[in-house]
GUGUSE-448154 format. One line per 5 residues: their letters; for each residue y, x, z of C-alpha. Coordinates in Angstrom, 3 decimals. Layout:
<recs>
a	Y:X:Z; ...
</recs>
This chain:
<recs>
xxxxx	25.955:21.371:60.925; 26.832:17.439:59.868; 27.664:16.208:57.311; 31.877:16.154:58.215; 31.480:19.741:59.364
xxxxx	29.845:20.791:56.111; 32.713:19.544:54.777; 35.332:20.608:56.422; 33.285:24.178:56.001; 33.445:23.742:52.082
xxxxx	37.618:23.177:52.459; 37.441:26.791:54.522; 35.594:28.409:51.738; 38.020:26.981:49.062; 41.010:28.777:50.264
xxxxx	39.279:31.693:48.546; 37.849:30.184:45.255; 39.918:29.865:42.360; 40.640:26.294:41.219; 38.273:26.686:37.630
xxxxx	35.608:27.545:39.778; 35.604:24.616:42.257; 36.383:22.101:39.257; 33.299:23.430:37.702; 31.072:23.340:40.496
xxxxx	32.303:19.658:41.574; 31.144:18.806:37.541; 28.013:20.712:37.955; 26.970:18.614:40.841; 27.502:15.483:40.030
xxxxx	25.396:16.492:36.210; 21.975:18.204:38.944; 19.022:16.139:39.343; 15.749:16.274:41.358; 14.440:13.246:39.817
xxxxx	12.599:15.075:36.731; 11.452:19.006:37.706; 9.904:21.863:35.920; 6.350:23.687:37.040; 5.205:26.979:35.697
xxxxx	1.530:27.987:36.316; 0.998:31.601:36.516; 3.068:32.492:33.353; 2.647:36.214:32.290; 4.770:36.961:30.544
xxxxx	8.446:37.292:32.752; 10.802:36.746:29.911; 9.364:33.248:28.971; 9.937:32.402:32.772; 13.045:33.124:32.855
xxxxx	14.200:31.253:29.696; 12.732:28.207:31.238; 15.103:28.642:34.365; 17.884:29.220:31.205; 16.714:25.638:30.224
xxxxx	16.911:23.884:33.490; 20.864:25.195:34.508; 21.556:24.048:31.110; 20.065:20.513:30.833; 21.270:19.627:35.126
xxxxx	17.428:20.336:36.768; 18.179:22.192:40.044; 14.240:22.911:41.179; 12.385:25.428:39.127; 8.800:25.774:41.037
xxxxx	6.769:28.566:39.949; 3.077:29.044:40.597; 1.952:32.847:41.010; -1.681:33.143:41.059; -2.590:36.057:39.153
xxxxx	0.786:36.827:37.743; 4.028:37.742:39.762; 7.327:36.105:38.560; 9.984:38.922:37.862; 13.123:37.341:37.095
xxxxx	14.656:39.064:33.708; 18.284:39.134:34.125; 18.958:39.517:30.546; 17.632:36.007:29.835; 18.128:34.002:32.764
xxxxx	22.263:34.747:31.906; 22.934:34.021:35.480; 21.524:31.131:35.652; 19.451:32.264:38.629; 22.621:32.058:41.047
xxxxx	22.389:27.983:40.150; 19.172:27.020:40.371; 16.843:26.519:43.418; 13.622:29.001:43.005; 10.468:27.526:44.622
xxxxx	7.234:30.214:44.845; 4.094:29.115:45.561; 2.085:32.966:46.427; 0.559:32.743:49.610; -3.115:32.395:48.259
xxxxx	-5.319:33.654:45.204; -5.120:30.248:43.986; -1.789:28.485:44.587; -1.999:25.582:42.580; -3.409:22.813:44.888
xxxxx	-1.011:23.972:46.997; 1.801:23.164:44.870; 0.458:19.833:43.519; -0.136:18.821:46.897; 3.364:19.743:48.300
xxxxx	4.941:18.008:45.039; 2.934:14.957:45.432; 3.992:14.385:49.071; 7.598:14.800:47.853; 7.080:11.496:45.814
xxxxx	6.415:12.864:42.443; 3.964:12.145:40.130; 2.111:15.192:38.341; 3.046:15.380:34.608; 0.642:17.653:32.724
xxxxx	2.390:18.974:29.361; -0.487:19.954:27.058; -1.232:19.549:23.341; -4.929:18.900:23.618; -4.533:14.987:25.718
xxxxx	-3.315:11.968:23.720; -1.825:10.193:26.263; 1.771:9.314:25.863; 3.947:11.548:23.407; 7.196:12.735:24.872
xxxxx	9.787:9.663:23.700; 7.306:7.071:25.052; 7.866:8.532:28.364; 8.532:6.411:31.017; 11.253:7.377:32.941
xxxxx	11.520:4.405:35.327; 7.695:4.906:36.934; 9.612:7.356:39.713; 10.336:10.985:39.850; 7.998:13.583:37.786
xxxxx	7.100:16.986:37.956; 6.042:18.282:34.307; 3.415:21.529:34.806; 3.569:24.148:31.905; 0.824:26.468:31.729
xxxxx	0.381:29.868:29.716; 0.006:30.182:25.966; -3.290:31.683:25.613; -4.979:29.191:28.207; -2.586:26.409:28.727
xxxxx	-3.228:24.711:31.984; -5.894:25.137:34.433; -8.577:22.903:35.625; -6.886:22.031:38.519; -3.898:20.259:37.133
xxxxx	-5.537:18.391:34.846; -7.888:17.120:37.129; -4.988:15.941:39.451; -2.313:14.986:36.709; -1.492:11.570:37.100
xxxxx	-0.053:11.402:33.197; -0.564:13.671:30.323; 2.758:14.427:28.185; 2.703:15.788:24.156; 5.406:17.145:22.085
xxxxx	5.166:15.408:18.720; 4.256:18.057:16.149; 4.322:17.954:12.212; 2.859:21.952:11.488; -0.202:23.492:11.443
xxxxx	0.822:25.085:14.712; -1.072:23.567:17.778; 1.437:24.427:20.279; 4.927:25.406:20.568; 6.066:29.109:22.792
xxxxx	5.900:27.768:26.731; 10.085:28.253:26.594; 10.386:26.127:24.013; 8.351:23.480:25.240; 10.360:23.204:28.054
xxxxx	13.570:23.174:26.462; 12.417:20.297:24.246; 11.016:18.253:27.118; 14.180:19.232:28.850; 16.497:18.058:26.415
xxxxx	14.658:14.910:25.599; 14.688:14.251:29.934; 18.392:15.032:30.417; 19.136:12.539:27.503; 17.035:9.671:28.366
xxxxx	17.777:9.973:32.356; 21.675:10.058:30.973; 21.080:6.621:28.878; 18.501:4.723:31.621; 19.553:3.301:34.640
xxxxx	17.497:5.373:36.661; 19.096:7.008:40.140; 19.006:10.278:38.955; 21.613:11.928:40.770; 21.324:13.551:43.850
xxxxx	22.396:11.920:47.470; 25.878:12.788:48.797; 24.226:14.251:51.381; 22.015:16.669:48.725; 25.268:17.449:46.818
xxxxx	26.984:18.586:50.079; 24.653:20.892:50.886; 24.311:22.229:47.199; 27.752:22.676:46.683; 27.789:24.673:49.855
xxxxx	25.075:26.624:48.785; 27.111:27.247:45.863; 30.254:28.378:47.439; 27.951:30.898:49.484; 26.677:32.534:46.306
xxxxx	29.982:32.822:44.943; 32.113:34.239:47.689; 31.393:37.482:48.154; 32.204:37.598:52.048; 30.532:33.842:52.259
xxxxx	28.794:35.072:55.413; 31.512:36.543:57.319; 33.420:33.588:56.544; 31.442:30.817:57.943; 30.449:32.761:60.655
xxxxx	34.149:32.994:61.625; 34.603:28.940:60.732; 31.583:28.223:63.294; 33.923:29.994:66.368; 35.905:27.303:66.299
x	33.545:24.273:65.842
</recs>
């Protein structure tokens, strides 16, 4: 479909929605962003995971990309809170090792290959620059951290400042912090970080789908008359 029949598709689907819910989608939209985005390589442990998807509906980052190699990602409904209906999933399983794969896919996209890690001094977290272009910040497991392969191809290295004896914070945490520092600088710069009209179209469709139960009969009965 274009653009003016997506539109005239999402004024279909309204005739169904209740007014709260299309006021809070249409504020959702306009607070999503593709400009920062979170990777997870081969987390273990499911829960974690899913509190980092928590963490990105929360602080506006619509992509969560996760990188099974070894480990499967099981979404855990009891933490994600639903969140998982809002934000774009990304898998990267079709090989033993999927994290070139990812890397290269995310490069081509235009963004440049943050490496979180605690054991590079490279630029703590509020030096940051924001303005270089869009980044993709990697989070790897507790017990190893990340793998060869990203920080070989990492174009910066990103650390938490940290006061404790404590080398590293839980891989949830981390990512809320880095989250909530992000959302709050992107907010104050005068970076582009909101998506194109065009993006927010089709999200906001997207969204209407997953919260009409009947979305498919629906549009299926809206493209008889196009």
């Amino acid at each position: 479909m274009n653009f003016k029949q997506k539109k005239d598709l999402i004024q279909f689907l309204e005739t169904v929605m209740l007014e709260e819910r299309i006021e809070l989608i249409e504020k959702n939209v306009n607070e999503r962003t593709r400009y920062v985005t979170v990777v997870l390589e081969n987390i273990f442990q499911p829960q974690n995971a899913s509190a980092v998807m928590r963490s990105c509906d929360c602080f506006g980052v619509q992509d969560l990309h996760v990188i099974e190699n070894s480990n499967k990602y099981e979404i855990n409904p009891d933490v994600v809170m639903g969140s998982s209906k809002w934000i774009d999933l990304k898998r990267y399983n079709f090989k033993d090792e999927n994290t070139l794969d990812a890397i290269n896919s995310l490069k081509k996209e235009g963004y440049r290959i943050v490496a979180t890690t605690p054991h590079t001094n490279d630029v703590l977290l509020p030096d940051f620059d924001l303005t270089k272009g869009k980044s993709a910040f990697f989070f790897g497991t507790e017990r190893r951290g990340l793998s060869d392969v990203v920080m070989d191809h990492a174009d910066e290295f990103v650390k938490i400042p940290m006061y404790g004896f404590t080398e590293s914070f839980n891989i949830s945490v981390s990512a809320s912090l880095v989250l909530s520092h992000l959302a709050s600088a992107l907010r104050r710069s005068d970076v582009d970080w909101q998506l194109t009209e065009e993006e927010k179209l089709d999200l906001k469709l997207e969204w209407y789908k997953r919260s009409i139960k009947s979305s498919e009969k629906m549009i299926e009965r809206f493209k008889k008359h196009l």
